[in-house]
PyMOL Python script that loads the backbone (N, CA, C, O; Angstrom):
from pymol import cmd

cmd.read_pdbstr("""\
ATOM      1  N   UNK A   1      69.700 -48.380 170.571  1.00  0.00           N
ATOM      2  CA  UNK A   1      69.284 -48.352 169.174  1.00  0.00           C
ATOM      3  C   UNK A   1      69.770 -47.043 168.554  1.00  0.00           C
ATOM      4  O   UNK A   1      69.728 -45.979 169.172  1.00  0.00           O
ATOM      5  N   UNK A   2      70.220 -47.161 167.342  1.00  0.00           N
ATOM      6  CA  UNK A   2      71.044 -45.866 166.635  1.00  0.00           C
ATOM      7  C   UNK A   2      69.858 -45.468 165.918  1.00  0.00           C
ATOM      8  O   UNK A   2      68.874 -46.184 165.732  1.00  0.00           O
ATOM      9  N   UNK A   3      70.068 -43.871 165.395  1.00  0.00           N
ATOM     10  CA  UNK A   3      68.828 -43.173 165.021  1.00  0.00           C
ATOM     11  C   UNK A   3      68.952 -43.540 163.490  1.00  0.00           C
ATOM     12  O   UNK A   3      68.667 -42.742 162.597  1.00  0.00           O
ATOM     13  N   UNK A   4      69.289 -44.494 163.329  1.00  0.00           N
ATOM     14  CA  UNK A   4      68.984 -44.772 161.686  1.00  0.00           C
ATOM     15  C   UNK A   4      67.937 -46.168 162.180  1.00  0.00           C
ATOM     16  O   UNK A   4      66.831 -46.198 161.642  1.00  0.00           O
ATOM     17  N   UNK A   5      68.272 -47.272 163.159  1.00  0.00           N
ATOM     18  CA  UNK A   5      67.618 -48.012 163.209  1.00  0.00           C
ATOM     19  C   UNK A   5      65.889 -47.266 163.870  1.00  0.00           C
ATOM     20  O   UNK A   5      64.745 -47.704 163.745  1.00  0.00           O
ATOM     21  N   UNK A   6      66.167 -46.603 164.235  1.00  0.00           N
ATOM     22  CA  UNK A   6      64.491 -46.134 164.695  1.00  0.00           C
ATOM     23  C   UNK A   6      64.173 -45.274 163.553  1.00  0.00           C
ATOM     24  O   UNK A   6      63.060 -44.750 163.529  1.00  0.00           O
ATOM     25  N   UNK A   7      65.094 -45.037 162.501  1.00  0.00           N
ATOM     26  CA  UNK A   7      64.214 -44.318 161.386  1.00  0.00           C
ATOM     27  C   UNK A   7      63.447 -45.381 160.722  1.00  0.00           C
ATOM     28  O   UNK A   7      62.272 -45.281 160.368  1.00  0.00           O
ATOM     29  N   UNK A   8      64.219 -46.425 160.579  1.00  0.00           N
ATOM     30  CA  UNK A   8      63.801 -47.451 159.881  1.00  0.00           C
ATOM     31  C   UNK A   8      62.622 -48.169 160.529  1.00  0.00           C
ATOM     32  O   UNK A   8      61.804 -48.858 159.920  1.00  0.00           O
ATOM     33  N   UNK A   9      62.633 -47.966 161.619  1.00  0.00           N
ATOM     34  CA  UNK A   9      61.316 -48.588 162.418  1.00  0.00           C
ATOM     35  C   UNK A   9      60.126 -47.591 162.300  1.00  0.00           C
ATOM     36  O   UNK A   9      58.933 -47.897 162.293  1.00  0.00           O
ATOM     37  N   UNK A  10      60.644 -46.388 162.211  1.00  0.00           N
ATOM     38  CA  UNK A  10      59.091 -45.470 161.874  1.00  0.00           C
ATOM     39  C   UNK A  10      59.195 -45.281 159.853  1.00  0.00           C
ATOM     40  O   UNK A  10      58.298 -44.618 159.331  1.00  0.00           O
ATOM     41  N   UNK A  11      59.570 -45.490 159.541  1.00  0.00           N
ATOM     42  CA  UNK A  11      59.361 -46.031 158.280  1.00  0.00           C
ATOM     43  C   UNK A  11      59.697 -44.412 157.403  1.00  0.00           C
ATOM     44  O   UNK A  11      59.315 -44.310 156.237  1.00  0.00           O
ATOM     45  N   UNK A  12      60.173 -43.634 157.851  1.00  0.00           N
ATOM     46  CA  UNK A  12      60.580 -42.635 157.473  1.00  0.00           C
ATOM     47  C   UNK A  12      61.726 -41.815 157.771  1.00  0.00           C
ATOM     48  O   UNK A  12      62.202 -41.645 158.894  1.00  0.00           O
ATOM     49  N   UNK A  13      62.322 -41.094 156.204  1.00  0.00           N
ATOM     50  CA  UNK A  13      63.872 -41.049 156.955  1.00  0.00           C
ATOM     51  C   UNK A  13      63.730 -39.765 156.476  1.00  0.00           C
ATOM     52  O   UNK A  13      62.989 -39.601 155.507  1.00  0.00           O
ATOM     53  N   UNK A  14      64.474 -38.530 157.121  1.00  0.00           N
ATOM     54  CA  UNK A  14      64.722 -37.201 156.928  1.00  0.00           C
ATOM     55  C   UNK A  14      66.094 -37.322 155.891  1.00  0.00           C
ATOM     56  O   UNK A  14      66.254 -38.487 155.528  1.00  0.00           O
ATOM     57  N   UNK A  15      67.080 -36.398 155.358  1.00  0.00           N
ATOM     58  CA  UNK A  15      67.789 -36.568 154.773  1.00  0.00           C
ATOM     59  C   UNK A  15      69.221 -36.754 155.063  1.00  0.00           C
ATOM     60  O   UNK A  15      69.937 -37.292 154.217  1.00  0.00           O
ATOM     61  N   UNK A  16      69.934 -36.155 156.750  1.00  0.00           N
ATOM     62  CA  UNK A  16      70.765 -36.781 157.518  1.00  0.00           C
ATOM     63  C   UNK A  16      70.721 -37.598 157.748  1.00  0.00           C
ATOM     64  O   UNK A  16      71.741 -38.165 158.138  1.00  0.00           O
ATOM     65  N   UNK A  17      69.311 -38.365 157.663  1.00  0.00           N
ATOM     66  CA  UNK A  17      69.435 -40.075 157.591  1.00  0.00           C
ATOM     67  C   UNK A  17      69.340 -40.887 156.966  1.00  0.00           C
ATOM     68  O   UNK A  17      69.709 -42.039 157.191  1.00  0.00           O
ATOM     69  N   UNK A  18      68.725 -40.390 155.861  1.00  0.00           N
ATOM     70  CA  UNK A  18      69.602 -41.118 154.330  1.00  0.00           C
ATOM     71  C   UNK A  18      70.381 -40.951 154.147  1.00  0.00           C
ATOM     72  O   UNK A  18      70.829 -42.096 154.086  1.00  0.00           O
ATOM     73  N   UNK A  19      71.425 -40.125 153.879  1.00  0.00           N
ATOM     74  CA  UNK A  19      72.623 -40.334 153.653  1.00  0.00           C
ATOM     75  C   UNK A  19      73.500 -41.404 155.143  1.00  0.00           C
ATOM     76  O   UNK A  19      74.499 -42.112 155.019  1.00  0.00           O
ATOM     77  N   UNK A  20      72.882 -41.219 156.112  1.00  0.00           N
ATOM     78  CA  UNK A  20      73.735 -41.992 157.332  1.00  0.00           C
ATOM     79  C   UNK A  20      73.543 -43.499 157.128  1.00  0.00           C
ATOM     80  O   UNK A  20      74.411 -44.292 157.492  1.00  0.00           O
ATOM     81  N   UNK A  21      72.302 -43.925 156.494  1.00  0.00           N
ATOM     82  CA  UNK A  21      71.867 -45.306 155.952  1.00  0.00           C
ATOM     83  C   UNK A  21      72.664 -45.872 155.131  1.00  0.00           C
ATOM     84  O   UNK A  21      73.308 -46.915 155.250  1.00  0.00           O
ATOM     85  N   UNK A  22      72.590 -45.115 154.264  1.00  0.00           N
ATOM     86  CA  UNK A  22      73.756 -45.029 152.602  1.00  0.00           C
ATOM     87  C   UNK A  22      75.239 -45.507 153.376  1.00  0.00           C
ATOM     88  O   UNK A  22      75.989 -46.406 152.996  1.00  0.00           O
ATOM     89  N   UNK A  23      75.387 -44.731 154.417  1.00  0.00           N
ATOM     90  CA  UNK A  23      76.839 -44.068 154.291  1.00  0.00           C
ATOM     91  C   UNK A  23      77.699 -43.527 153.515  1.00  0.00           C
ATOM     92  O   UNK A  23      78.818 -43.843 153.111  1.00  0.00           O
ATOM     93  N   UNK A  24      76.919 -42.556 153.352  1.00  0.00           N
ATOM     94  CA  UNK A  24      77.510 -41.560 152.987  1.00  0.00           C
ATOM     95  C   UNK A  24      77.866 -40.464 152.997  1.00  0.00           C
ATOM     96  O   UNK A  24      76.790 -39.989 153.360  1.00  0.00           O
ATOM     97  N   UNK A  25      78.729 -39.315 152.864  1.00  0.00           N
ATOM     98  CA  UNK A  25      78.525 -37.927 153.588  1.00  0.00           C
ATOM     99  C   UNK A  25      77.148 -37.022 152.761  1.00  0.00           C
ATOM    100  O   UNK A  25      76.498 -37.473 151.818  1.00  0.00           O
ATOM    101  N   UNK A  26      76.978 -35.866 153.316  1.00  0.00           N
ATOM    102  CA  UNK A  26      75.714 -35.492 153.193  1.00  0.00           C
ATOM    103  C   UNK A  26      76.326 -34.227 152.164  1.00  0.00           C
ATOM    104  O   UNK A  26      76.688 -33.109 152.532  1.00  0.00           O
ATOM    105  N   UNK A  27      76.318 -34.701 150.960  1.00  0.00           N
ATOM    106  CA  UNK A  27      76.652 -33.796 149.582  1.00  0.00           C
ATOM    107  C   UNK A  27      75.565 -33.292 148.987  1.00  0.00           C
ATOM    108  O   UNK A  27      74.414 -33.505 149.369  1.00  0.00           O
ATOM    109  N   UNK A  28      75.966 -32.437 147.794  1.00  0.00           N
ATOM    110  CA  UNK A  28      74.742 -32.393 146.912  1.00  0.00           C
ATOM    111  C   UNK A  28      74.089 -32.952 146.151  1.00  0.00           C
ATOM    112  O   UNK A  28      72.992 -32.625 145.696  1.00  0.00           O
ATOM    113  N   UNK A  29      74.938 -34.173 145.873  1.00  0.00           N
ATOM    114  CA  UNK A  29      74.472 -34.859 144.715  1.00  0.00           C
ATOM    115  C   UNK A  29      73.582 -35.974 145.578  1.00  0.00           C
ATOM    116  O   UNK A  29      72.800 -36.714 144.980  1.00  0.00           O
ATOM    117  N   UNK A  30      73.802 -36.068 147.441  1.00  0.00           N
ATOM    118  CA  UNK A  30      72.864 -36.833 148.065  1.00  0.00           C
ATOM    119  C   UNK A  30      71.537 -36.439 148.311  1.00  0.00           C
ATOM    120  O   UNK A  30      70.578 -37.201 148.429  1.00  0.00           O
ATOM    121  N   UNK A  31      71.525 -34.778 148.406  1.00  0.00           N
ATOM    122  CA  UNK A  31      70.535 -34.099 148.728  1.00  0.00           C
ATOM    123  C   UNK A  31      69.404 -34.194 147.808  1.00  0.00           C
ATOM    124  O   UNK A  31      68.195 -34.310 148.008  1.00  0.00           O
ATOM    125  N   UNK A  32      70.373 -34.086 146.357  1.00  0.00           N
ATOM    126  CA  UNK A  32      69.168 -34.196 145.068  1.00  0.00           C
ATOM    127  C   UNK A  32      68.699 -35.634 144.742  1.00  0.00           C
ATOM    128  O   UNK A  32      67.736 -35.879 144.014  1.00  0.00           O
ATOM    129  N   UNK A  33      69.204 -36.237 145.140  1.00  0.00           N
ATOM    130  CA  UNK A  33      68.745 -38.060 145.115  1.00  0.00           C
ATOM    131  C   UNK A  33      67.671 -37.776 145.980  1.00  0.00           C
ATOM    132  O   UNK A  33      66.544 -38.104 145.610  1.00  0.00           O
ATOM    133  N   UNK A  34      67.804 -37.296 146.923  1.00  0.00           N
ATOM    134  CA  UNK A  34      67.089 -37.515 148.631  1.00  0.00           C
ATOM    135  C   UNK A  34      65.445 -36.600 147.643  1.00  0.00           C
ATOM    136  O   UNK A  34      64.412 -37.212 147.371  1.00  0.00           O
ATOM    137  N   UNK A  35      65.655 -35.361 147.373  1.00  0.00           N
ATOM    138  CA  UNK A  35      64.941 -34.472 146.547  1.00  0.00           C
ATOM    139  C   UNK A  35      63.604 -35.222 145.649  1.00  0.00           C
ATOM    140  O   UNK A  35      62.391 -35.033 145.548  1.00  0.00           O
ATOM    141  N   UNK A  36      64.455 -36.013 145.181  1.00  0.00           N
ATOM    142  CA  UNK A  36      64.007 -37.020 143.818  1.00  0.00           C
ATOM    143  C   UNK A  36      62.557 -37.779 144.678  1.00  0.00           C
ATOM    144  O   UNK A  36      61.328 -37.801 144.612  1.00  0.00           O
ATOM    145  N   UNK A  37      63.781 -38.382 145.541  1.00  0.00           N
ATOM    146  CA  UNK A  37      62.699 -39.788 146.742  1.00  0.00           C
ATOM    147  C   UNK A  37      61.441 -38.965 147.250  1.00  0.00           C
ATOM    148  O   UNK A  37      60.284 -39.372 147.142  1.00  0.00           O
ATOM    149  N   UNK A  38      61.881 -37.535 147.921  1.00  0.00           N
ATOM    150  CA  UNK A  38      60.886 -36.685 148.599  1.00  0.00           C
ATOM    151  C   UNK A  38      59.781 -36.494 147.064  1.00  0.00           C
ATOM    152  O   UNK A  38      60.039 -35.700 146.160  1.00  0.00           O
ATOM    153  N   UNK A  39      58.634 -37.366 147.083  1.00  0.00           N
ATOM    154  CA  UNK A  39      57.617 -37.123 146.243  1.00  0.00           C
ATOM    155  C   UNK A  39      56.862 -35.821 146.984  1.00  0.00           C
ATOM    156  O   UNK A  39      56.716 -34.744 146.405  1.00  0.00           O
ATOM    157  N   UNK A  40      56.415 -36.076 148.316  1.00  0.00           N
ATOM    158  CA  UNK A  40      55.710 -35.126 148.858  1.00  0.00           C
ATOM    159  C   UNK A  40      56.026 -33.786 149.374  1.00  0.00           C
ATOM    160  O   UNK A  40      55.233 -32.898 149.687  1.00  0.00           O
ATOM    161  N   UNK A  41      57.665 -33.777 149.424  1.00  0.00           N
ATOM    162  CA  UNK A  41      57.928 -32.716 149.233  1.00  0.00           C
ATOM    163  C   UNK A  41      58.005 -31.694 151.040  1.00  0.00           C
ATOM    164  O   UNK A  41      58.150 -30.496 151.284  1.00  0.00           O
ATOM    165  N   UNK A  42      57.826 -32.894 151.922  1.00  0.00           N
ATOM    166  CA  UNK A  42      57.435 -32.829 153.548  1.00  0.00           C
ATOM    167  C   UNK A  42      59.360 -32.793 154.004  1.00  0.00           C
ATOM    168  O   UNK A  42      59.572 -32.446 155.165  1.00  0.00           O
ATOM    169  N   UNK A  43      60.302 -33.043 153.364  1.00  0.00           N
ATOM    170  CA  UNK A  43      61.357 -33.220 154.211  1.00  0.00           C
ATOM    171  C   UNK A  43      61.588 -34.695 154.550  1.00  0.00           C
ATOM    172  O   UNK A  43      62.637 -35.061 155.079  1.00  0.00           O
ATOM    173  N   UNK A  44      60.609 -35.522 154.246  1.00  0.00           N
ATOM    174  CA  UNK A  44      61.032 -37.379 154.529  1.00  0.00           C
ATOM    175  C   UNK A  44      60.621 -37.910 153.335  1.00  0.00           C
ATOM    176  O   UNK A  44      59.982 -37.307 152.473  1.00  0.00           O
ATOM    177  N   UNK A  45      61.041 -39.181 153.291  1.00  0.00           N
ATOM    178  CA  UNK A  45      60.873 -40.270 152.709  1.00  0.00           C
ATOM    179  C   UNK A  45      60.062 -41.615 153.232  1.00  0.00           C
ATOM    180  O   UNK A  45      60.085 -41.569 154.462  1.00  0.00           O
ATOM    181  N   UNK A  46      59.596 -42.392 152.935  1.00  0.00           N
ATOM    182  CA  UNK A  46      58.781 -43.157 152.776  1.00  0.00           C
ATOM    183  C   UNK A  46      59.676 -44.684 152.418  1.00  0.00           C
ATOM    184  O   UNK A  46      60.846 -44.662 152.038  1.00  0.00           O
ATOM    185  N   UNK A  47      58.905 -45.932 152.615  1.00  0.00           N
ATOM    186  CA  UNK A  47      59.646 -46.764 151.999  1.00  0.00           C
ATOM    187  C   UNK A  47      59.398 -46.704 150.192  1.00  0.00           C
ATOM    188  O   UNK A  47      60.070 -46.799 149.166  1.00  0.00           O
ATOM    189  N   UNK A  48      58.331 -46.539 150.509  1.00  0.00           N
ATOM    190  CA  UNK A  48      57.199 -46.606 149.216  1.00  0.00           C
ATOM    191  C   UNK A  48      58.239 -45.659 148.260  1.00  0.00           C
ATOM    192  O   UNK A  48      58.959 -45.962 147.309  1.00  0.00           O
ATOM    193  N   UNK A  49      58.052 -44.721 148.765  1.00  0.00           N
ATOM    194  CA  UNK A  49      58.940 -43.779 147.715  1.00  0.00           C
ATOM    195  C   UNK A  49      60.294 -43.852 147.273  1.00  0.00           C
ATOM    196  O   UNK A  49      60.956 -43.299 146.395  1.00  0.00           O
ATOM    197  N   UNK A  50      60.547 -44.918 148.371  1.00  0.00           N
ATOM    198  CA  UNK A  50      62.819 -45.031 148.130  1.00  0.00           C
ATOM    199  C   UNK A  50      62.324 -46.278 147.071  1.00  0.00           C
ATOM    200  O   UNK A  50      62.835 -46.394 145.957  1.00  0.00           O
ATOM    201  N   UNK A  51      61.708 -46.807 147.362  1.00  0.00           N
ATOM    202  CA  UNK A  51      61.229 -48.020 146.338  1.00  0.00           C
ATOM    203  C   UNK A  51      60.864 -47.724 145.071  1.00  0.00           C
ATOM    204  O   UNK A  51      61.137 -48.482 144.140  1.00  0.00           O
ATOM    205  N   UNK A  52      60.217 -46.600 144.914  1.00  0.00           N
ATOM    206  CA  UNK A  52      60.202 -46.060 143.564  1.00  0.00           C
ATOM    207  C   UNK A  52      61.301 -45.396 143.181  1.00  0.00           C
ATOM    208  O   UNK A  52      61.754 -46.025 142.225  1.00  0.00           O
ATOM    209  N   UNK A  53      61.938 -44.514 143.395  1.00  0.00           N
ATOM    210  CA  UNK A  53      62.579 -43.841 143.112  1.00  0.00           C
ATOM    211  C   UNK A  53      63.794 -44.500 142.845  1.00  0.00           C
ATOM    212  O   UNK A  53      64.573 -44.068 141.994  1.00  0.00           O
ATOM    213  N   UNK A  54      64.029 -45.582 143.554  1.00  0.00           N
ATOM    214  CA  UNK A  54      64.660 -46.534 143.026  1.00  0.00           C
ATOM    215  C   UNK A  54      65.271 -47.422 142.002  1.00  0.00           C
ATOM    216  O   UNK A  54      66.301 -48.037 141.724  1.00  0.00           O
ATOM    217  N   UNK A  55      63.972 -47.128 141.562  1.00  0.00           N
ATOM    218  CA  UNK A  55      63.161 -47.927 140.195  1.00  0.00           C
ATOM    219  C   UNK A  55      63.671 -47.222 138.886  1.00  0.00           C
ATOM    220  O   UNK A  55      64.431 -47.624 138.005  1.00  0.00           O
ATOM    221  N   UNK A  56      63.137 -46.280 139.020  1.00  0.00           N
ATOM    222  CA  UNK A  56      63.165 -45.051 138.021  1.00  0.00           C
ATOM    223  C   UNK A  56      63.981 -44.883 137.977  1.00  0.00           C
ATOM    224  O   UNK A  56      64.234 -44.596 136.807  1.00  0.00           O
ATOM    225  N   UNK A  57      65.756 -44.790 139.220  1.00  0.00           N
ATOM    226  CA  UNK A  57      66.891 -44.867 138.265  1.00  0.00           C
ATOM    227  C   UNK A  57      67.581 -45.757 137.844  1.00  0.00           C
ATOM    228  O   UNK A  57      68.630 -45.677 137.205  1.00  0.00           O
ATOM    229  N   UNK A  58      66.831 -46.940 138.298  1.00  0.00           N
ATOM    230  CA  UNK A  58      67.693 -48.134 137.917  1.00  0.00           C
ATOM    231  C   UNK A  58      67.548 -48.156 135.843  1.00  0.00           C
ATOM    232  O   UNK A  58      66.528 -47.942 135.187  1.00  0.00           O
ATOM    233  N   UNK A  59      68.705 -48.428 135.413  1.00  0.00           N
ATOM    234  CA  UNK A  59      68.744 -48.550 134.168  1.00  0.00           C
ATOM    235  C   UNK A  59      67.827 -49.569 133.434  1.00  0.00           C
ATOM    236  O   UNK A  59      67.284 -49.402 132.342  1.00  0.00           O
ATOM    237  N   UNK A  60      67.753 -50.776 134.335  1.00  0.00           N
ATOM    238  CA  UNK A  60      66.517 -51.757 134.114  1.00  0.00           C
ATOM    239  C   UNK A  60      65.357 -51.750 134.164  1.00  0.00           C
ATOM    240  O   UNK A  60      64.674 -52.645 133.667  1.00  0.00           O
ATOM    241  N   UNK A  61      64.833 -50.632 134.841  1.00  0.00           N
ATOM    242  CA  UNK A  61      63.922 -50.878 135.078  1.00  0.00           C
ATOM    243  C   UNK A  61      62.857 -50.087 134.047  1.00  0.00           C
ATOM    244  O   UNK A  61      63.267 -49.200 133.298  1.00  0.00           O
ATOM    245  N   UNK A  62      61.284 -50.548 134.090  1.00  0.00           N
ATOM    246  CA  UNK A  62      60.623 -49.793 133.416  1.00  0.00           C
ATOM    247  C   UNK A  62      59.384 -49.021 133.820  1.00  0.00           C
ATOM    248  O   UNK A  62      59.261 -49.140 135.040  1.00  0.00           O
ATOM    249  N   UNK A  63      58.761 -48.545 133.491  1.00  0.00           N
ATOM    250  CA  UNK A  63      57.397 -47.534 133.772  1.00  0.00           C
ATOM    251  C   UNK A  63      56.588 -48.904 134.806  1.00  0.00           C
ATOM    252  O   UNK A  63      56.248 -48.968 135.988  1.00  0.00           O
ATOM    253  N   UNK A  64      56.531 -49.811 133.699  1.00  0.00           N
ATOM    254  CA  UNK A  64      55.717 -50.683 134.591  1.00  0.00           C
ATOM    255  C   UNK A  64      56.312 -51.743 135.465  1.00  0.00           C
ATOM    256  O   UNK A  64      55.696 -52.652 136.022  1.00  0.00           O
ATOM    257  N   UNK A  65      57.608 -51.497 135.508  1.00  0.00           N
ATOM    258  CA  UNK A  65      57.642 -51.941 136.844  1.00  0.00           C
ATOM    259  C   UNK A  65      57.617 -50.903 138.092  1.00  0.00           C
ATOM    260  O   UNK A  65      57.534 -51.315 139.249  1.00  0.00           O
ATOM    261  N   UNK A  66      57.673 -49.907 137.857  1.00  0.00           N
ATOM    262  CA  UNK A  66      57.284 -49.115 138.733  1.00  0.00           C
ATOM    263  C   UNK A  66      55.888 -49.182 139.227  1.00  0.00           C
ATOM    264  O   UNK A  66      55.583 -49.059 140.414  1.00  0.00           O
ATOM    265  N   UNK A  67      55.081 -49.378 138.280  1.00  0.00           N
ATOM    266  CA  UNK A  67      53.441 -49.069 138.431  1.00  0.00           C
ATOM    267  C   UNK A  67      53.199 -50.411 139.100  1.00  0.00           C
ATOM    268  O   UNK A  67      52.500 -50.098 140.064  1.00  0.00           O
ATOM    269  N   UNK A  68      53.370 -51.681 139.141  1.00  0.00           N
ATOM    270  CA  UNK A  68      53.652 -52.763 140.015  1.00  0.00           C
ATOM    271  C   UNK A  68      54.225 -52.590 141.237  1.00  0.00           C
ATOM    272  O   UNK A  68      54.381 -53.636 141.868  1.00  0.00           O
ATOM    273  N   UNK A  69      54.737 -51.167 141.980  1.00  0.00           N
ATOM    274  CA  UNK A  69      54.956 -51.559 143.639  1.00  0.00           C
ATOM    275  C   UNK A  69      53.636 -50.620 143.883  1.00  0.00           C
ATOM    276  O   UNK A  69      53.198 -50.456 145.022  1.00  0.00           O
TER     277      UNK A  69
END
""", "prot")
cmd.dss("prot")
cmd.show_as("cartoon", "prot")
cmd.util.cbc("prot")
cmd.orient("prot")
C-alpha cells in the first residue's frame, strides 16, 4: 500500500501528500491551497475540510452550499 493510500485510509493528509494525491509537485501555490484546507491549522487536512474548501473555490458554488456538508 502507497503512503497516499494509507493517508486516505486514516482520513488525513499532511501536505507532501496532498500534493502526491493531486499529482502534483509541491509548489507554493500548492502549499497555500493546502494552507486554505488546513482550517485547524495542525499541519493536516481532513476530508471534511478538502470538502469545504473545495466548495469555496469552486466558482459555483455558494455559502450555502457549503453550510450543507
Amino acid at each position: 500500500m502507497s503512503s497516499v493510500d494509507e493517508s486516505i485510509n486514516r482520513s488525513r493528509l499532511s501536505l507532501p501528500e496532498f500534493a502526491a494525491l493531486l499529482g502534483v509537485p509541491l509548489t507554493e501555490q500548492v502549499t497555500e491551497v493546502f494552507s486554505f484546507f488546513d482550517v485547524v491549522g495542525d499541519g493536516y487536512i481532513d476530508f471534511t475540510a478538502f470538502v469545504v474548501g473545495l466548495t469555496f473555490i469552486s466558482k459555483n458554488a455558494s455559502l450555502e452550499d457549503a453550510a450543507k456538508l
